[in-house]
C-alpha positions in Angstrom: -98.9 6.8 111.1 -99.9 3.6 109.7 -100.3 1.0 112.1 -102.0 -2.2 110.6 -102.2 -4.2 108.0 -106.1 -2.8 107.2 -104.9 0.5 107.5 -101.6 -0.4 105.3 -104.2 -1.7 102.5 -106.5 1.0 102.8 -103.7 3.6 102.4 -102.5 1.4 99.2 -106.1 1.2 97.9 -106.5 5.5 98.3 -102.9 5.5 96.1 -104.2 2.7 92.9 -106.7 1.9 91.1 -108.7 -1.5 91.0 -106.2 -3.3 88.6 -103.6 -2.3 90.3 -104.5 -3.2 93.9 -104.7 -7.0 92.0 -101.4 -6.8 91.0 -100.4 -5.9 94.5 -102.6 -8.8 96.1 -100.8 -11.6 93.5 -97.3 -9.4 94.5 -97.6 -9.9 98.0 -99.1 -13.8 97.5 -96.0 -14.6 94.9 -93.5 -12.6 97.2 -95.0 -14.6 100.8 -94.3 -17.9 98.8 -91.2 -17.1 97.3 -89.9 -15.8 100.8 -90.3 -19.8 101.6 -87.0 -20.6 98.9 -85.0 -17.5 99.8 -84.9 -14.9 102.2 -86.4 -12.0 100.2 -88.1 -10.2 103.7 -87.6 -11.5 107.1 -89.8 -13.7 108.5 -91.2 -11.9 111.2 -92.3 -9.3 108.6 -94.3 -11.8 106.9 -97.7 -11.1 109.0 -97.2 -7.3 108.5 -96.3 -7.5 104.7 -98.7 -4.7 103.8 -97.3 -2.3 106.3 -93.8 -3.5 106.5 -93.0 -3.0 102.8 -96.2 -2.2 100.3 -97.1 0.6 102.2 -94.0 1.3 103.2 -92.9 1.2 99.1 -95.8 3.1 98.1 -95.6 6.0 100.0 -92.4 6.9 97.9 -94.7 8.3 95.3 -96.2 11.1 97.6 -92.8 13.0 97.2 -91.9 12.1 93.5 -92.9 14.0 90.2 -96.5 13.2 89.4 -95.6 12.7 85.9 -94.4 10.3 83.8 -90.9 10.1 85.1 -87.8 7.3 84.5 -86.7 5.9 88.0 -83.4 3.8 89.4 -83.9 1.2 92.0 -80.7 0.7 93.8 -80.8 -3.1 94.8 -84.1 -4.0 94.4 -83.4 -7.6 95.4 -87.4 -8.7 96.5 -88.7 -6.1 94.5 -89.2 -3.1 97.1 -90.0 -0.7 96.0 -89.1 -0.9 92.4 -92.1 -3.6 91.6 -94.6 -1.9 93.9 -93.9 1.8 91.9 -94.0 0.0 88.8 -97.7 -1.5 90.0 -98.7 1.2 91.8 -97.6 3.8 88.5 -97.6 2.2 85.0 -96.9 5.3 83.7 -93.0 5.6 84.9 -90.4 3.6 83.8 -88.7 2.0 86.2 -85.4 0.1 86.2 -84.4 -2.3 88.7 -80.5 -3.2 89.5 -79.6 -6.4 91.6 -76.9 -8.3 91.1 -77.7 -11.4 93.2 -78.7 -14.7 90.8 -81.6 -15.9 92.5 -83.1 -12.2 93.7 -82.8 -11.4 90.0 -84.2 -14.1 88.4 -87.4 -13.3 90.8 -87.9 -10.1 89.7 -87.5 -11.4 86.3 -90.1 -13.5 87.3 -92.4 -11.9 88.9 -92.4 -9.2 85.9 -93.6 -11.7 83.3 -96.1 -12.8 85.7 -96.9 -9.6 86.0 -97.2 -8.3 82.6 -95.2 -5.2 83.7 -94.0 -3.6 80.6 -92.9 -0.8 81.9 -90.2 -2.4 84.4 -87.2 -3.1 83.5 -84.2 -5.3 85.8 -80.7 -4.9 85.2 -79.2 -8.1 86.6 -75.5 -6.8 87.1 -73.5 -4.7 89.6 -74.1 -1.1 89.3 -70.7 -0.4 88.3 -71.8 -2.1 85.3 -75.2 -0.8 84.7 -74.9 2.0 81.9 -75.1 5.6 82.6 -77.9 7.3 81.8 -80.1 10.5 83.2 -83.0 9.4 86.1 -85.5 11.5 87.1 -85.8 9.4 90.2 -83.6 7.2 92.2 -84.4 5.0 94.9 -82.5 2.5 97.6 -83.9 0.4 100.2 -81.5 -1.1 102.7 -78.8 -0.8 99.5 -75.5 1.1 101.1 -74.7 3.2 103.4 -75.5 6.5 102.6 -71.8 7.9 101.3 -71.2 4.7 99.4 -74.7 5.0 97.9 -74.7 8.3 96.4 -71.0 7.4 95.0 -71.7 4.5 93.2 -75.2 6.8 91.8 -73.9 10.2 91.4 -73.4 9.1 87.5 -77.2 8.8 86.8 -78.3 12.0 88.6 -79.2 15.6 87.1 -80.0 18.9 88.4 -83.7 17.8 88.3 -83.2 14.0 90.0 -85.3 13.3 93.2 -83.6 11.1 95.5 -86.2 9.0 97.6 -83.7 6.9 100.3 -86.0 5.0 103.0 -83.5 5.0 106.3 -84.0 3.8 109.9 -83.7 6.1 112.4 -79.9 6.6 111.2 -80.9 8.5 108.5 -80.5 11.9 110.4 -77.2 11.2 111.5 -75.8 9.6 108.5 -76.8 13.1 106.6 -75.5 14.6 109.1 -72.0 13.3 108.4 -72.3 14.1 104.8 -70.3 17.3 103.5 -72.6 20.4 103.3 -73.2 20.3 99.8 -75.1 17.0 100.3 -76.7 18.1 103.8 -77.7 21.2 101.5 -79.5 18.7 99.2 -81.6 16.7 101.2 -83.7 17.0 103.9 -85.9 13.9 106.7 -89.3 13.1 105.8 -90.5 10.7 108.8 -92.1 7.5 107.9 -95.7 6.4 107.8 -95.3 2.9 108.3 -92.9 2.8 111.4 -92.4 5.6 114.0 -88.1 4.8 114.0 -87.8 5.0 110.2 -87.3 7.9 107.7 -86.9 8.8 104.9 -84.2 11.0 103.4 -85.1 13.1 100.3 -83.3 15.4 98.3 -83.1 16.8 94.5 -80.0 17.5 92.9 -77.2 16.6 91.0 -74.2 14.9 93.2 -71.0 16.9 92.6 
């Protein structure tokens, strides 16, 4: 379990290389700062930003294809964990989707400032994002889980990994699901906070 913000940064720096763990430092700086016009993380996260959400971002990539993959961010409003991934693995392609004005004109932003070629944000609903195979689709905080893999099930495959970071609802809200869902997914418990999970799963959504 990562419990600090040295051991947050330490586990980020064993995950990137050099120019990457600069991108992450001018992230975090640009995110901290913007935080101060809107309210992109809370504020009491703010002293445990490592931990709280680049840590807890990165470690999405331990459990996804360690190729060159396309991925879907559900809602990546301050950029978690779309930006990070994109950082963190130049080699996907990621797409962000966020449909609040002033969340997505940050993470067009912070892309240009960024230079991150490879990351792309869809500033619309999802309903309105076109369909189109992922390899890998990711939520944080986005819906609840039913509603979630509703509005997604269009841009899922046989092969698409499902990386959902939950709080400790996330065994219970599988556990409503129907069993061809419960049959897809499994809990993977969080490194950065003993009462979160994560729920992943592979599959196509009937």
């Amino acid at each position: 379990m990562i419990e600090s913000e040295d051991e947050a940064r330490a586990y980020c720096a064993a995950r990137c290389d050099d120019r990457a763990m600069g991108l992450l430092e001018r992230f975090v700086h640009a995110l901290c700062e913007e935080n101060g016009r809107q309210n992109l993380i809370s504020k009491a996260s703010v002293n445990h930003v490592w931990q709280r959400h680049i840590a807890d971002s990165l470690q999405l990539v331990d459990h996804a294809p360690q190729r060159r993959a396309s991925w879907l961010d559900l809602g990546s409003g301050p950029g978690l964990p779309g930006i990070v991934i994109a950082i963190a693995r130049p080699d996907v392609e990621m797409h962000c989707v966020e449909s609040r004005a002033k969340r997505i004109a940050w993470l067009e932003r912070i892309c240009v400032q960024l230079d991150l070629e490879n990351c792309l944000v869809h500033g619309r609903q999802l309903e309105r994002v076109e369909s189109r195979e992922m390899d890998v689709i990711t939520a944080r905080a986005f819906a609840p889980l039913a509603k979630l893999l509703d509005l997604s099930e269009r841009f899922s495959t046989p092969a698409t990994v499902w990386l959902l970071p939950k709080g400790r609802s996330a065994a219970q809200e599988l556990a409503e699901q129907p069993n061809h869902v419960r049959g897809m997914f499994h809990v993977e418990q969080s490194m950065t906070s003993a009462d979160a999970a994560i729920l992943v799963g592979k599959g196509r959504i009937p």
